[in-house]
TIBA-617424 format. One record per atom (N, C-alpha, C, O): residue in one letter; x, y, z. Coordinates in steps of 0.2 Angstrom, whole numbers, padded with zeros to 4 digits, always signed. Layout:
N
AXYZ
...
end
This chain:
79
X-0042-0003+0083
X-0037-0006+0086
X-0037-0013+0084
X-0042-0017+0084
X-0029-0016+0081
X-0030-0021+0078
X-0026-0025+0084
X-0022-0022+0088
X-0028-0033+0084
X-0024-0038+0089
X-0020-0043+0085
X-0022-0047+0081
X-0012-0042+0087
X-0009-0049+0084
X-0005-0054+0089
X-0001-0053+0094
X-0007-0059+0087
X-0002-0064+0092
X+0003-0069+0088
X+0000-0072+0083
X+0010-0070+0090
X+0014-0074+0086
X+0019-0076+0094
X+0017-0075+0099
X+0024-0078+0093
X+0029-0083+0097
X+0033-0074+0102
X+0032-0073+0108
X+0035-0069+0098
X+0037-0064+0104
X+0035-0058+0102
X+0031-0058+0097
X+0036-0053+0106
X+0033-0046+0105
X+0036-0044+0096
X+0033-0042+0091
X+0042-0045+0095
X+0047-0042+0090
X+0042-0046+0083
X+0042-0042+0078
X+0038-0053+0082
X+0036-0057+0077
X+0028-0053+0078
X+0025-0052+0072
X+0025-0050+0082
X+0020-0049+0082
X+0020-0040+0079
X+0015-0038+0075
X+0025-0036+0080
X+0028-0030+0078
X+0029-0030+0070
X+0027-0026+0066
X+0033-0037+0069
X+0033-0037+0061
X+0026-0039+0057
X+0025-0037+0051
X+0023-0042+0061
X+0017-0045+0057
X+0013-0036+0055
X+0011-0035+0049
X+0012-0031+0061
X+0007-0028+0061
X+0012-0024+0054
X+0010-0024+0049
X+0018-0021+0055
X+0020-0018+0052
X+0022-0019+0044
X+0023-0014+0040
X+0020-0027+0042
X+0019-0029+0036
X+0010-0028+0034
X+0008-0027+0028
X+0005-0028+0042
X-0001-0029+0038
X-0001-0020+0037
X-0003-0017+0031
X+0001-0017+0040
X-0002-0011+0039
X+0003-0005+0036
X+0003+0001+0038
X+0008-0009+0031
X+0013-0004+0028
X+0017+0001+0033
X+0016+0007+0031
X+0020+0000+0038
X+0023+0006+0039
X+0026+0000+0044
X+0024-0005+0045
X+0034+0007+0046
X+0037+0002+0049
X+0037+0004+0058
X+0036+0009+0062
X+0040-0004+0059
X+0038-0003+0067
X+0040+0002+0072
X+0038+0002+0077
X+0043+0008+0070
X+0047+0011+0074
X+0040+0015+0075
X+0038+0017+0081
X+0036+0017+0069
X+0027+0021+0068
X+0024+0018+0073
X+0021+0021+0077
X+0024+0013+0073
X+0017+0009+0077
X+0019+0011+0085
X+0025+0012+0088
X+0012+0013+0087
X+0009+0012+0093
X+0005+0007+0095
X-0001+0005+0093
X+0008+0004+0101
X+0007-0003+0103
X+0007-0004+0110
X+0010+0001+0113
X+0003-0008+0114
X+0006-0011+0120
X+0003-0018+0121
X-0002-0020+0120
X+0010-0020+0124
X+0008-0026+0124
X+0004-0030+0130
X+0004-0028+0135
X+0001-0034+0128
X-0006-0035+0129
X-0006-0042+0134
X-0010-0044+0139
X+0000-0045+0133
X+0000-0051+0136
X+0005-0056+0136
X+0002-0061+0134
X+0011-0058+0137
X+0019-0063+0136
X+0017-0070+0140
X+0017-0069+0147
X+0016-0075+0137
X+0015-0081+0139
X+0022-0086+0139
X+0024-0088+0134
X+0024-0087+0144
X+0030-0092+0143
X+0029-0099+0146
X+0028-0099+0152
X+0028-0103+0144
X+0027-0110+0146
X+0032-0114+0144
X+0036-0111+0141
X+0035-0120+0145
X+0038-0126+0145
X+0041-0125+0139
X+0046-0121+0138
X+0037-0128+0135
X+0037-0130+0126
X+0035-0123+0123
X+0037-0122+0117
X+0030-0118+0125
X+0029-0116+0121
X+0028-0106+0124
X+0026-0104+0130
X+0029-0103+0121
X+0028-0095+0121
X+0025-0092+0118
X+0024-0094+0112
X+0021-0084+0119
X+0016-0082+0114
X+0017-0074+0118
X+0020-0073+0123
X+0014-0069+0113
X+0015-0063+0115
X+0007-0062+0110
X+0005-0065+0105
X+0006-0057+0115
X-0002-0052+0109
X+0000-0046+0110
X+0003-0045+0115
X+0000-0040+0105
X-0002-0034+0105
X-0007-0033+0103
X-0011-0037+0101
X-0008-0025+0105
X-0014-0020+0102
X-0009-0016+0100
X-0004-0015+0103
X-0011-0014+0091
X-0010-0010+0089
X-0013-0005+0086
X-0018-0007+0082
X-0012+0003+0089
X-0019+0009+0088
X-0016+0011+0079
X-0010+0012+0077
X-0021+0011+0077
X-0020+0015+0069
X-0023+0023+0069
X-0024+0027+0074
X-0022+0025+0064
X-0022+0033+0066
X-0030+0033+0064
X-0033+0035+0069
X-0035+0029+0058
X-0040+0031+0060
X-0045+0029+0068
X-0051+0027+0068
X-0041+0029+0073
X-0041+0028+0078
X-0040+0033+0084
X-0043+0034+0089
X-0036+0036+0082
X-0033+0041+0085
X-0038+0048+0082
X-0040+0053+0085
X-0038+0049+0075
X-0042+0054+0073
X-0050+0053+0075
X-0054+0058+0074
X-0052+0047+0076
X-0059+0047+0078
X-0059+0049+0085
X-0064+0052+0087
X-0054+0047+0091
X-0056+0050+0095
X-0054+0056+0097
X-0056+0058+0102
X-0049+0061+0093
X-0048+0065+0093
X-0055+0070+0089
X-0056+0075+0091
X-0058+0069+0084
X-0064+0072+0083
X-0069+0072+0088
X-0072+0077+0090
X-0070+0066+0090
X-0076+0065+0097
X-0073+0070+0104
X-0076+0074+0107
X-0067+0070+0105
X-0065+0076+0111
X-0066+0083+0109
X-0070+0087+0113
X-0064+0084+0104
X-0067+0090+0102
X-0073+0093+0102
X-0074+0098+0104
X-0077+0089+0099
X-0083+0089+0100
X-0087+0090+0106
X-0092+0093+0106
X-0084+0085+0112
X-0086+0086+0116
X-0084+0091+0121
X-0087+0092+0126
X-0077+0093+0120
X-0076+0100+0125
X-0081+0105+0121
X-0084+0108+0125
X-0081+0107+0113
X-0083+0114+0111
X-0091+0113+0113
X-0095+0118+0115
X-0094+0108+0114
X-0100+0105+0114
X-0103+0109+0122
X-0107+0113+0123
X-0098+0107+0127
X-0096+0109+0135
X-0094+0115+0137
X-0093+0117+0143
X-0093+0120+0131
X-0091+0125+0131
X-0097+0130+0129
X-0097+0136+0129
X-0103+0127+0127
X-0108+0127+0124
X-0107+0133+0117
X-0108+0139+0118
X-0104+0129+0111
X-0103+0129+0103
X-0107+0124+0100
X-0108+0119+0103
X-0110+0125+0093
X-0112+0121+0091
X-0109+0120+0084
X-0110+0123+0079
X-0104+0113+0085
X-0098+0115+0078
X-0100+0107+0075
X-0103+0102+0077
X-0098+0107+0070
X-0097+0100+0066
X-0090+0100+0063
X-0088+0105+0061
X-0087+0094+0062
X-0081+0094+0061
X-0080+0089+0056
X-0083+0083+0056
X-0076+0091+0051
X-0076+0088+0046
X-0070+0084+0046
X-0065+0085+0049
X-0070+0078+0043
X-0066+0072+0046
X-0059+0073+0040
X-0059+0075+0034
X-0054+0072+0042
X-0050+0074+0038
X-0048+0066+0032
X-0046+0067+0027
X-0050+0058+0038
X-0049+0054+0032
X-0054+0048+0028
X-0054+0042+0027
X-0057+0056+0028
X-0064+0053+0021
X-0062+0058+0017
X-0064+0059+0012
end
């Protein structure tokens, strides 16, 4: 999970979707924090990437067939 902060939610959205080639509509995000002050404004996201989501989607696996009593190994699909 990557963190970005800039001036609002929409500048932090473009940052991730420049760092991580895809466009913002793909990202999953929540926002983490909107700062509005006087002079000045800030927003932060978290943004999940997918080897994020397939890591923890191997480890549940794992650990239901595991609680099921299986003993499997699972081959990672992005290595």
């Amino acid at each position: 999970m990557k963190k970005y902060t800039a001036k609002t939610v929409e500048d932090c959205l473009k940052l991730a979707s420049e760092e991580l080639n895809s466009s913002v509509e793909e990202l999953i995000y929540v926002v983490d924090e909107e700062k509005k002050g006087l002079f000045r404004k800030t927003a932060t996201i978290s943004v999940v990437e997918i080897e994020d989501v397939i890591e923890y989607a191997e480890n549940y696996l794992k650990d239901v067939c595991h609680g099921l009593g299986f003993d499997v190994s699972l081959k990672s699909f992005n290595k």
